[in-house]
mmCIF file of the N, C-alpha and C atoms, coordinates in Angstrom:
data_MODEL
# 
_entry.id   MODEL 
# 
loop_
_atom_site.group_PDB 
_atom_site.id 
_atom_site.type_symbol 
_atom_site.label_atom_id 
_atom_site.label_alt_id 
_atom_site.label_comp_id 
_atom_site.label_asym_id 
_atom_site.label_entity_id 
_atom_site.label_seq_id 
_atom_site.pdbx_PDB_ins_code 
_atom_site.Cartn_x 
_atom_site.Cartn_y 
_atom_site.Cartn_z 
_atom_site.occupancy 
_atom_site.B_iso_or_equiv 
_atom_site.pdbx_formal_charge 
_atom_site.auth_seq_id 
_atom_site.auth_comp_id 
_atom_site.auth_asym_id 
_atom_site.auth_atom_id 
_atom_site.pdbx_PDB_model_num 
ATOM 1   N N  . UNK A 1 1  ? 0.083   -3.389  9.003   1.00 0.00 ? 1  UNK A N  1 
ATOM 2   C CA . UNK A 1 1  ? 1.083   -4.416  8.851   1.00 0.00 ? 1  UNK A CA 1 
ATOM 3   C C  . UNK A 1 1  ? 1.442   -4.568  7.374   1.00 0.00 ? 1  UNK A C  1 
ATOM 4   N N  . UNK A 1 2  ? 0.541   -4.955  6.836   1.00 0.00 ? 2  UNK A N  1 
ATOM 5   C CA . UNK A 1 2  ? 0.611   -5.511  5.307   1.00 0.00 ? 2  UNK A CA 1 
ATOM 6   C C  . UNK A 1 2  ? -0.721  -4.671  4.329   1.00 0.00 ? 2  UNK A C  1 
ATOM 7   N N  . UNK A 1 3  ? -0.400  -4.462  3.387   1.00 0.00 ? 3  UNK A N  1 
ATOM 8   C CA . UNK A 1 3  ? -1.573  -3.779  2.470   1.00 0.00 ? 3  UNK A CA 1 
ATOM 9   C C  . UNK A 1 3  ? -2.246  -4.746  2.073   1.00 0.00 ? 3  UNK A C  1 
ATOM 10  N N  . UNK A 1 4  ? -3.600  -4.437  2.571   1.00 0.00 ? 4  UNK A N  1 
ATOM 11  C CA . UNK A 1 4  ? -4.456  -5.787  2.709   1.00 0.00 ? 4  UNK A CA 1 
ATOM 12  C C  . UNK A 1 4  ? -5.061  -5.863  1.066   1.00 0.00 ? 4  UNK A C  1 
ATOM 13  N N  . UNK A 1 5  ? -5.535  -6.788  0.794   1.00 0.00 ? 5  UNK A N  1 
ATOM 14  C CA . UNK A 1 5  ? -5.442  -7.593  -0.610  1.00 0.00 ? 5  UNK A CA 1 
ATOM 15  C C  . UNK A 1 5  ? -6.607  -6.355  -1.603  1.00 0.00 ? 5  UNK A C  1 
ATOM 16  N N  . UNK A 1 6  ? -7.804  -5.799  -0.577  1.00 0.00 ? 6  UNK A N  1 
ATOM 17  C CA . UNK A 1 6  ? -8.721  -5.708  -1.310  1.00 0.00 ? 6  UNK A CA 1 
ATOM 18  C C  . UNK A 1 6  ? -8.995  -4.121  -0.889  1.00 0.00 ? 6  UNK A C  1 
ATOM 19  N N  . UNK A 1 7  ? -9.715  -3.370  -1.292  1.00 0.00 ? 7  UNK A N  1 
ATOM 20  C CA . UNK A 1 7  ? -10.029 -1.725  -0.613  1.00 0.00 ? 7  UNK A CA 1 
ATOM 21  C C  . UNK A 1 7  ? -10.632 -2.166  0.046   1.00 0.00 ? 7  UNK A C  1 
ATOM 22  N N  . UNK A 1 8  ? -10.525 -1.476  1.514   1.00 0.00 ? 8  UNK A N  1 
ATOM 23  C CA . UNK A 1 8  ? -11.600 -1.857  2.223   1.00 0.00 ? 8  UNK A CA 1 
ATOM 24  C C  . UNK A 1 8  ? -12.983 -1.501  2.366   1.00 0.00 ? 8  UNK A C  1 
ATOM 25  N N  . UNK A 1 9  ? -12.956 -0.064  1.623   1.00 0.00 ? 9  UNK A N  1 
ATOM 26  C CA . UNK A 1 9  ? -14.103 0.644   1.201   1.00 0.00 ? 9  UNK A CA 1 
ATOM 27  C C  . UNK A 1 9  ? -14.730 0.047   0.144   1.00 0.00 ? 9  UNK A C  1 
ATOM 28  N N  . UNK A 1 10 ? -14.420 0.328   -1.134  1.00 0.00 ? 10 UNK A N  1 
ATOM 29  C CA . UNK A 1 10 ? -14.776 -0.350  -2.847  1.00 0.00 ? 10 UNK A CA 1 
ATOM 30  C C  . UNK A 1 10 ? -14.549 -2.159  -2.544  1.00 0.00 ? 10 UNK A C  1 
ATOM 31  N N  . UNK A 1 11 ? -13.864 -2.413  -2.185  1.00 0.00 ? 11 UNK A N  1 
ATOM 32  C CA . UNK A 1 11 ? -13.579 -3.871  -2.672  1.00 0.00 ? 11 UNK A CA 1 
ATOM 33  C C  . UNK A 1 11 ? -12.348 -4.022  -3.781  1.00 0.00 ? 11 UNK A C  1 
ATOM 34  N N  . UNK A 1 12 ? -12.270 -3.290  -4.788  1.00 0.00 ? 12 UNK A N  1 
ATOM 35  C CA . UNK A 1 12 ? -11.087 -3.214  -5.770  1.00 0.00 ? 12 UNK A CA 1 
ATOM 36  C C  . UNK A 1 12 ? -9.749  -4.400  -5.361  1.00 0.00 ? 12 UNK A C  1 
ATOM 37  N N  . UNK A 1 13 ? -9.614  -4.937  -5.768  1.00 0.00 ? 13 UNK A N  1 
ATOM 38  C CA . UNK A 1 13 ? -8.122  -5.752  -5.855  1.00 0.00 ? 13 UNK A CA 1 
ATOM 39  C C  . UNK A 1 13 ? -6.983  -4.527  -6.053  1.00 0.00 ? 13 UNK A C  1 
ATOM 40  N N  . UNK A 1 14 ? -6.336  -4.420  -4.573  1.00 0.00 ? 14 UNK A N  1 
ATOM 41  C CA . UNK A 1 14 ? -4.972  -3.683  -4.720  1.00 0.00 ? 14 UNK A CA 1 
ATOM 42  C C  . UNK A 1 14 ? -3.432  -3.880  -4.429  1.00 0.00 ? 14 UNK A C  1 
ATOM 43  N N  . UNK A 1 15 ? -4.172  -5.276  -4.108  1.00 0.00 ? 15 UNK A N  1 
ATOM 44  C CA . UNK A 1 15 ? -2.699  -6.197  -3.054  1.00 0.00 ? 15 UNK A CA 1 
ATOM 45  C C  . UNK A 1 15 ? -1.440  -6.419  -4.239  1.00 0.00 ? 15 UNK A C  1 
ATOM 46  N N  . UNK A 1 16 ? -1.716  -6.637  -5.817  1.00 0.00 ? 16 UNK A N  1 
ATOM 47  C CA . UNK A 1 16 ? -0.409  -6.785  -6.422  1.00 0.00 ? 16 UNK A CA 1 
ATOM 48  C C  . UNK A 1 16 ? 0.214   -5.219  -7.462  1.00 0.00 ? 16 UNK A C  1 
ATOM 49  N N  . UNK A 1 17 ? -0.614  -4.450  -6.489  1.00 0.00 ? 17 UNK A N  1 
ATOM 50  C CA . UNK A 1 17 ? -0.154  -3.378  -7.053  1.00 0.00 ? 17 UNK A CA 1 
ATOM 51  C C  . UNK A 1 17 ? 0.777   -2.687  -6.286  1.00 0.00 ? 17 UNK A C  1 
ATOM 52  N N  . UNK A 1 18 ? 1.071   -2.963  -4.884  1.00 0.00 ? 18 UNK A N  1 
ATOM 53  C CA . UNK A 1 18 ? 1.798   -2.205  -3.619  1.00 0.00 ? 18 UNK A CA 1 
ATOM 54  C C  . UNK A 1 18 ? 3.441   -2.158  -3.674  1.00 0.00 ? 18 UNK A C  1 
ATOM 55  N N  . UNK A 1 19 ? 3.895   -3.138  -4.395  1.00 0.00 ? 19 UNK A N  1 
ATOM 56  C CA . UNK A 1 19 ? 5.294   -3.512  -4.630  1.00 0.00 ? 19 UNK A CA 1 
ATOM 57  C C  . UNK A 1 19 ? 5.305   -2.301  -5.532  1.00 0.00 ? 19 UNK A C  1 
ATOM 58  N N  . UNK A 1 20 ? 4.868   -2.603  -7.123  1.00 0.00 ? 20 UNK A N  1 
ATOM 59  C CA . UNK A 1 20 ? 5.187   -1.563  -7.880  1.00 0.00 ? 20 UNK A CA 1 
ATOM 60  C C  . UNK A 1 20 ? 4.896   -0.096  -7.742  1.00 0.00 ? 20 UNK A C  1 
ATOM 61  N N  . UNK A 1 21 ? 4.005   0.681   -6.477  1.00 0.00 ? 21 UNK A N  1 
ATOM 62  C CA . UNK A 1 21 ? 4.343   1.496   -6.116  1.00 0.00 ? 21 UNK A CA 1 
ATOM 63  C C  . UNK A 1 21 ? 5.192   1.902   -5.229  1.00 0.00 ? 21 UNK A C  1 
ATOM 64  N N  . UNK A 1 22 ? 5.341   1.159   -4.056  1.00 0.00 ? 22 UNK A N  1 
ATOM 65  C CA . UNK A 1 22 ? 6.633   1.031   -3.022  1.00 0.00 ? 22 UNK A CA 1 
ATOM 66  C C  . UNK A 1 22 ? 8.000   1.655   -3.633  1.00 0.00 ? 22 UNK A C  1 
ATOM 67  N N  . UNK A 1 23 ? 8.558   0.703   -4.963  1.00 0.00 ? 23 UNK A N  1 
ATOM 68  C CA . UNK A 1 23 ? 9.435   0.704   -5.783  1.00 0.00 ? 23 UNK A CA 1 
ATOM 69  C C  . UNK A 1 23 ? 9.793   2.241   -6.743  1.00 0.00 ? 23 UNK A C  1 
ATOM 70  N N  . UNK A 1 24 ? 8.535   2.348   -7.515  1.00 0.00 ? 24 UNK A N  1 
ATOM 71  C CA . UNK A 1 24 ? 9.130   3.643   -7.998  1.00 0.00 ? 24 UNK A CA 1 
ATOM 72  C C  . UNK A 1 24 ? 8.829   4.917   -7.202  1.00 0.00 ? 24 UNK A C  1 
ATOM 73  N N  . UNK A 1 25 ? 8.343   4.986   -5.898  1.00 0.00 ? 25 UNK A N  1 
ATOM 74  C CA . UNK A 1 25 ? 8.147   6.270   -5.179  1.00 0.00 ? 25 UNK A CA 1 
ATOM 75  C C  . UNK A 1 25 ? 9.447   6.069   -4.321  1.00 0.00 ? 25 UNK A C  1 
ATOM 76  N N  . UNK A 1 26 ? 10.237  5.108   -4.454  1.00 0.00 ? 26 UNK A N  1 
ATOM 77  C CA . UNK A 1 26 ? 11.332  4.821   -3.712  1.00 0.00 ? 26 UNK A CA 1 
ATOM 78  C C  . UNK A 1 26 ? 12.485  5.390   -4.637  1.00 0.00 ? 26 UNK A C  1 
ATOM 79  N N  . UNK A 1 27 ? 12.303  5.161   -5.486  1.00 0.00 ? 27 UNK A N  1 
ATOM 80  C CA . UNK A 1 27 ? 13.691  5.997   -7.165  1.00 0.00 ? 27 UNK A CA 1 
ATOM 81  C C  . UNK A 1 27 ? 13.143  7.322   -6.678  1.00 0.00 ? 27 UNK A C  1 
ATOM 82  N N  . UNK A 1 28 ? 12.217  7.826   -6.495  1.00 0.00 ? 28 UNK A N  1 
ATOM 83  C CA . UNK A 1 28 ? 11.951  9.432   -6.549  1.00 0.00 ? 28 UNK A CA 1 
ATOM 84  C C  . UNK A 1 28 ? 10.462  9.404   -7.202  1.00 0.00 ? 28 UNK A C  1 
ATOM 85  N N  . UNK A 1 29 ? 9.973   9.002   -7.999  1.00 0.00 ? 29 UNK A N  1 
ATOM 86  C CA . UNK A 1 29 ? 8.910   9.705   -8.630  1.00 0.00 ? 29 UNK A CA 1 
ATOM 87  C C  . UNK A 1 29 ? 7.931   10.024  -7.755  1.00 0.00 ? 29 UNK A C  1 
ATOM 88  N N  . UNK A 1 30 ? 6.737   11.124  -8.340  1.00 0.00 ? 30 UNK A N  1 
ATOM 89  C CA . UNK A 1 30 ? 5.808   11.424  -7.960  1.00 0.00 ? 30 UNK A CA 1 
ATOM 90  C C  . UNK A 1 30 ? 4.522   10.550  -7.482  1.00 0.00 ? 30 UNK A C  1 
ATOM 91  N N  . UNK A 1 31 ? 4.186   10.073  -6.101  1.00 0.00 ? 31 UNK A N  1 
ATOM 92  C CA . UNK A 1 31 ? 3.221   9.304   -5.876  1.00 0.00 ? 31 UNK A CA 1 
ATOM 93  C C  . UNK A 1 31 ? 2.111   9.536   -6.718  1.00 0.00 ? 31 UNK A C  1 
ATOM 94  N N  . UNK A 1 32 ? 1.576   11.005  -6.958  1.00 0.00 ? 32 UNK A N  1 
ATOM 95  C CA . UNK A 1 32 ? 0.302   11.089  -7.936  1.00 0.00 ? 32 UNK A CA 1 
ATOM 96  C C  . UNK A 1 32 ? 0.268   10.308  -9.192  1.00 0.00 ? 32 UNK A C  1 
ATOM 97  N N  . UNK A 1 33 ? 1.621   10.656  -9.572  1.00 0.00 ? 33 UNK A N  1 
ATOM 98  C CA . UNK A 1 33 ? 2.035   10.014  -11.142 1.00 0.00 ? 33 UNK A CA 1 
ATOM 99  C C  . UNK A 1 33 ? 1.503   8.554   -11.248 1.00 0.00 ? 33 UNK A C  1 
ATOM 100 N N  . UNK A 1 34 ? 2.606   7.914   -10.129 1.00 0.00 ? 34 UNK A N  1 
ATOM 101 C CA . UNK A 1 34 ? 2.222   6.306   -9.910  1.00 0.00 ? 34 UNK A CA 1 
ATOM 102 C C  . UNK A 1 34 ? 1.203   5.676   -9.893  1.00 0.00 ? 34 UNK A C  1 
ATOM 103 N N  . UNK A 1 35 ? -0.038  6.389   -9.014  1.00 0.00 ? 35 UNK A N  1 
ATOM 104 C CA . UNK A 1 35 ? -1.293  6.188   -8.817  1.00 0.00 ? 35 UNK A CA 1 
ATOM 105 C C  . UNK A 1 35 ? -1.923  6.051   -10.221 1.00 0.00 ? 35 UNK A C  1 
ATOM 106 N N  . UNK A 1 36 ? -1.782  7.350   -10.767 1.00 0.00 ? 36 UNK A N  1 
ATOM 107 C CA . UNK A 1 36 ? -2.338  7.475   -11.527 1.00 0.00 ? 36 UNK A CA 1 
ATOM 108 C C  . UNK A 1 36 ? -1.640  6.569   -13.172 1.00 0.00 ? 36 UNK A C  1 
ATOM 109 N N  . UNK A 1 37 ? -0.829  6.094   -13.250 1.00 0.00 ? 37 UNK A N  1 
ATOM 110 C CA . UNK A 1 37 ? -0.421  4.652   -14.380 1.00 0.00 ? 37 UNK A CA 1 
ATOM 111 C C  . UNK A 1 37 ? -0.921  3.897   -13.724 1.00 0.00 ? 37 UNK A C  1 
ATOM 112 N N  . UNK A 1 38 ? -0.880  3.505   -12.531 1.00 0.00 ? 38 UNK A N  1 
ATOM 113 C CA . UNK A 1 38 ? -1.753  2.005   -12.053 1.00 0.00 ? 38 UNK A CA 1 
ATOM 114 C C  . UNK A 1 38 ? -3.383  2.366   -11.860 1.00 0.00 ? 38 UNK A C  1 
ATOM 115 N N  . UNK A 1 39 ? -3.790  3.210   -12.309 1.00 0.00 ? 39 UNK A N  1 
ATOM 116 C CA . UNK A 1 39 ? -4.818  3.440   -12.606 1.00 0.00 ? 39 UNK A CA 1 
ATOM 117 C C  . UNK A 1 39 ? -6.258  3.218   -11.272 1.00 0.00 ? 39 UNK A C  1 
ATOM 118 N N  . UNK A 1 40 ? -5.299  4.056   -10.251 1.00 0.00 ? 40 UNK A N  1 
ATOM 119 C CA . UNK A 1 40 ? -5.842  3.734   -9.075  1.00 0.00 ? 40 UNK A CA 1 
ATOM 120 C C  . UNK A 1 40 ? -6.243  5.285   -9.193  1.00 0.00 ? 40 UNK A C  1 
ATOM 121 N N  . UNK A 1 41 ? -7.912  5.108   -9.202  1.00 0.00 ? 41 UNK A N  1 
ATOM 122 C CA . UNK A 1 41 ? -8.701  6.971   -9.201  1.00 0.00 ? 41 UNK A CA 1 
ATOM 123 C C  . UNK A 1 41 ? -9.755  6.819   -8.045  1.00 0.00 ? 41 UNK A C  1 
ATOM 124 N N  . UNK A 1 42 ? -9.658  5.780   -7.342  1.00 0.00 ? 42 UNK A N  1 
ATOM 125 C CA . UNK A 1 42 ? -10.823 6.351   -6.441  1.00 0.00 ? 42 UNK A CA 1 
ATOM 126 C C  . UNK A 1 42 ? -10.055 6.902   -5.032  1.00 0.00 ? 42 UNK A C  1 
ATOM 127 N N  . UNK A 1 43 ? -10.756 7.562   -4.393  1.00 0.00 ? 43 UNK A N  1 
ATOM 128 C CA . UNK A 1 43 ? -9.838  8.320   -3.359  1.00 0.00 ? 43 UNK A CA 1 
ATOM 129 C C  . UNK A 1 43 ? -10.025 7.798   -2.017  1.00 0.00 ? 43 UNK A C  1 
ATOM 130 N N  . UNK A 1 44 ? -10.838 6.243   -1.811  1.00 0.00 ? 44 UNK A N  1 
ATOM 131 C CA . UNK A 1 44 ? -10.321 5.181   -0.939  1.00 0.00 ? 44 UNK A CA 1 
ATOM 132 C C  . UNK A 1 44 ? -9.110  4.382   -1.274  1.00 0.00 ? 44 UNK A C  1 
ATOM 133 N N  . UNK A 1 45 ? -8.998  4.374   -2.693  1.00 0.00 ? 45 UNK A N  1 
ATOM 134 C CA . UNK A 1 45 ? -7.983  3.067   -2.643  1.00 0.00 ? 45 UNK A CA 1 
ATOM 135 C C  . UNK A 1 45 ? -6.066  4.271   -2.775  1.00 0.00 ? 45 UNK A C  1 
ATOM 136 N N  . UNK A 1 46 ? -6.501  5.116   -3.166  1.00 0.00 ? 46 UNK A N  1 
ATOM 137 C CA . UNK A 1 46 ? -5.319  6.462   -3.371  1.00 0.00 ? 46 UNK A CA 1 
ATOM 138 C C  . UNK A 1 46 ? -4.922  6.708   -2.099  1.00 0.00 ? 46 UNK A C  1 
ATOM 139 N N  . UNK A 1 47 ? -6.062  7.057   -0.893  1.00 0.00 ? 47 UNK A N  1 
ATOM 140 C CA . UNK A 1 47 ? -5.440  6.976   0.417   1.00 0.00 ? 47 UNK A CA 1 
ATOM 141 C C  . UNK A 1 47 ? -5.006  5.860   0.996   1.00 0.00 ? 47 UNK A C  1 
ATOM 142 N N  . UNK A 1 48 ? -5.357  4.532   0.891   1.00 0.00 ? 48 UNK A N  1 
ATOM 143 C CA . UNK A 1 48 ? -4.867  3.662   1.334   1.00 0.00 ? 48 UNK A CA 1 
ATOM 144 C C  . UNK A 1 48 ? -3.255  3.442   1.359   1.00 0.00 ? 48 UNK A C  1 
ATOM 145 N N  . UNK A 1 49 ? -3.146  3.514   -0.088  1.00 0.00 ? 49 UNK A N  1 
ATOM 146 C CA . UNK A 1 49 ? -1.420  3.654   -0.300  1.00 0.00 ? 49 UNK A CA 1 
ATOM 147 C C  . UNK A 1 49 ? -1.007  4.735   -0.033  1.00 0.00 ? 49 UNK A C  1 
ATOM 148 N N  . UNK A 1 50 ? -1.302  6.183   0.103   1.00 0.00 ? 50 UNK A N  1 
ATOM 149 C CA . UNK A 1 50 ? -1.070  7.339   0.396   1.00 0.00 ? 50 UNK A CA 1 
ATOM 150 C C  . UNK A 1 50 ? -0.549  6.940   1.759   1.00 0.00 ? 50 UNK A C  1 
ATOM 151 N N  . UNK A 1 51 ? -1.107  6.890   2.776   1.00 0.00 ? 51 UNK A N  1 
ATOM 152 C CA . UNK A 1 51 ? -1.499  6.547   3.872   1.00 0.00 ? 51 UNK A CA 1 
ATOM 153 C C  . UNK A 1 51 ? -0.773  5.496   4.936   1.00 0.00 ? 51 UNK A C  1 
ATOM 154 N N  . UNK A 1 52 ? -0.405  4.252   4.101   1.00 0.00 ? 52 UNK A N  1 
ATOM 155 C CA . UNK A 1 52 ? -0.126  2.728   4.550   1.00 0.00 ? 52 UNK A CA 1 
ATOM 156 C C  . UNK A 1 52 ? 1.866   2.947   5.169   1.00 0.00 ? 52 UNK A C  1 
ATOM 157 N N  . UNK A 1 53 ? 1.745   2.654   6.241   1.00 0.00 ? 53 UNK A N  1 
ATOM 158 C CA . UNK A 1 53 ? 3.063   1.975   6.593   1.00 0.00 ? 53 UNK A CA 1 
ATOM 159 C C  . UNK A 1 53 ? 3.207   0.560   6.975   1.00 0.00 ? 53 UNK A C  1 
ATOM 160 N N  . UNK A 1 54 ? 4.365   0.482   6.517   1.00 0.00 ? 54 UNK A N  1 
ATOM 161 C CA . UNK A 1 54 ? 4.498   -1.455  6.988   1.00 0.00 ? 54 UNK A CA 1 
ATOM 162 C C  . UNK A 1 54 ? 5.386   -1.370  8.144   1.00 0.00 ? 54 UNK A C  1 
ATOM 163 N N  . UNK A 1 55 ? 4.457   -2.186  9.088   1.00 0.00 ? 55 UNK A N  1 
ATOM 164 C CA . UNK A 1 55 ? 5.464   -2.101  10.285  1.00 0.00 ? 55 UNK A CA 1 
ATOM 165 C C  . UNK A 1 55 ? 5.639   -3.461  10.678  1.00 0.00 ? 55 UNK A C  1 
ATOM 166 N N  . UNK A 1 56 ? 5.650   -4.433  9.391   1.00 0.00 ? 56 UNK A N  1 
ATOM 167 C CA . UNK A 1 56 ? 5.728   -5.772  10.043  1.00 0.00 ? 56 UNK A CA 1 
ATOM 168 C C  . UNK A 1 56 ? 7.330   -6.234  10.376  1.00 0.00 ? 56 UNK A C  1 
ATOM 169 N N  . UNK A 1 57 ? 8.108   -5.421  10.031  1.00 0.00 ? 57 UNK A N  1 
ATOM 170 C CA . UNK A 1 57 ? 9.679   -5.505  10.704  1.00 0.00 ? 57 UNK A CA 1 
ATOM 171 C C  . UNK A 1 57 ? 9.882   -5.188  11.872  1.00 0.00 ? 57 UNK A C  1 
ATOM 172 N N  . UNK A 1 58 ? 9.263   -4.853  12.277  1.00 0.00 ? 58 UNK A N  1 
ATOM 173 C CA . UNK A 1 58 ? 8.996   -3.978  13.804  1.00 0.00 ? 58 UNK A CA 1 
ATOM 174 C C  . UNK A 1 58 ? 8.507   -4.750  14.659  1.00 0.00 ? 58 UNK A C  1 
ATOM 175 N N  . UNK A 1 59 ? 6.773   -5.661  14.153  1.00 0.00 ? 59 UNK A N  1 
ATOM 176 C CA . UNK A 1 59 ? 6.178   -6.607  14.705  1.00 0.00 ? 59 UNK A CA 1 
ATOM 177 C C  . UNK A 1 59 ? 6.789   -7.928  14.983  1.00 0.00 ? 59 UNK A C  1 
ATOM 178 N N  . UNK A 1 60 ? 7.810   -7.604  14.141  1.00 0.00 ? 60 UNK A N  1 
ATOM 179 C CA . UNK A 1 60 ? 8.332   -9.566  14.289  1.00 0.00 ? 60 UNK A CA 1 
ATOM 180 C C  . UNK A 1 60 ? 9.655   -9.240  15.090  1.00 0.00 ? 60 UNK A C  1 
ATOM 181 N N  . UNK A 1 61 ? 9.731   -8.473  15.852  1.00 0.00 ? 61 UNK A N  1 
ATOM 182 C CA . UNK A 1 61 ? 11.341  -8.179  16.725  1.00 0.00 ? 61 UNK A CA 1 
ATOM 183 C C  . UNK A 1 61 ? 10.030  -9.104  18.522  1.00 0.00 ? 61 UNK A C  1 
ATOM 184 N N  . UNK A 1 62 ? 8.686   -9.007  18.370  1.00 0.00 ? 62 UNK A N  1 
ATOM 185 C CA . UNK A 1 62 ? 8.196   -9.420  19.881  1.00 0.00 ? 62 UNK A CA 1 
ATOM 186 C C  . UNK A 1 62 ? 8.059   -10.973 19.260  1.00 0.00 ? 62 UNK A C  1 
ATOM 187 N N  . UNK A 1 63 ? 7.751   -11.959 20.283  1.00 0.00 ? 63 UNK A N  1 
ATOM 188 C CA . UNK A 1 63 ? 7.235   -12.884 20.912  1.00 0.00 ? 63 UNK A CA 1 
ATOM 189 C C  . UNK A 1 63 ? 5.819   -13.173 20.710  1.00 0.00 ? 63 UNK A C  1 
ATOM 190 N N  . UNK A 1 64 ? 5.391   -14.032 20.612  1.00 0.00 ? 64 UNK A N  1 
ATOM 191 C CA . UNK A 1 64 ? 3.600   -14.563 20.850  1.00 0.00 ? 64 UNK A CA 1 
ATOM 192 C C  . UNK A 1 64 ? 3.403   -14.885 22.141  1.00 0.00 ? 64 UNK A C  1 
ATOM 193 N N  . UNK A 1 65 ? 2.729   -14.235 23.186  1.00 0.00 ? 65 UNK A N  1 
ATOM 194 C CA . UNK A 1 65 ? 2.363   -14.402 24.204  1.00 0.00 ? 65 UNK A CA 1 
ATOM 195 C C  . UNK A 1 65 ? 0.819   -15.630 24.152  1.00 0.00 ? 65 UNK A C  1 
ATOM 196 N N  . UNK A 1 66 ? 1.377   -16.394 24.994  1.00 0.00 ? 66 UNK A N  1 
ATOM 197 C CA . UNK A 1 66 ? -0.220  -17.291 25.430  1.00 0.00 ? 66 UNK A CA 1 
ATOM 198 C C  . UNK A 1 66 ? -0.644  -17.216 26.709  1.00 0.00 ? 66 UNK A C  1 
# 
């Protein structure tokens, strides 16, 4: 849904870093590049964003069932 705040592996704080990669892998640049200025080197928190789709536009088209 959402890139959750923390690695879930390490713990690392990654939640206010997701915008500013979103953003410039969206102009074109190289995801490695990005990673690597935000200074994200471990290869839990690299796949996470590697990895992550947001599908909370998708989720909010249903209903809450009770």
């Amino acid at each position: 849904m959402i890139i959750p705040v923390r690695c879930m592996t390490c713990g690392r704080v990654l939640g206010d870093k997701w915008e500013i990669f979103k953003k410039r892998v969206k102009k074109g640049e190289n995801p490695k590049k990005v990673l690597d200025d935000l200074n994200i080197k471990n290869y839990c928190c690299r796949a996470l964003f590697l990895t992550h789709k947001d599908i909370s536009k998708e989720v909010a088209k249903f209903k809450r069932v009770q």
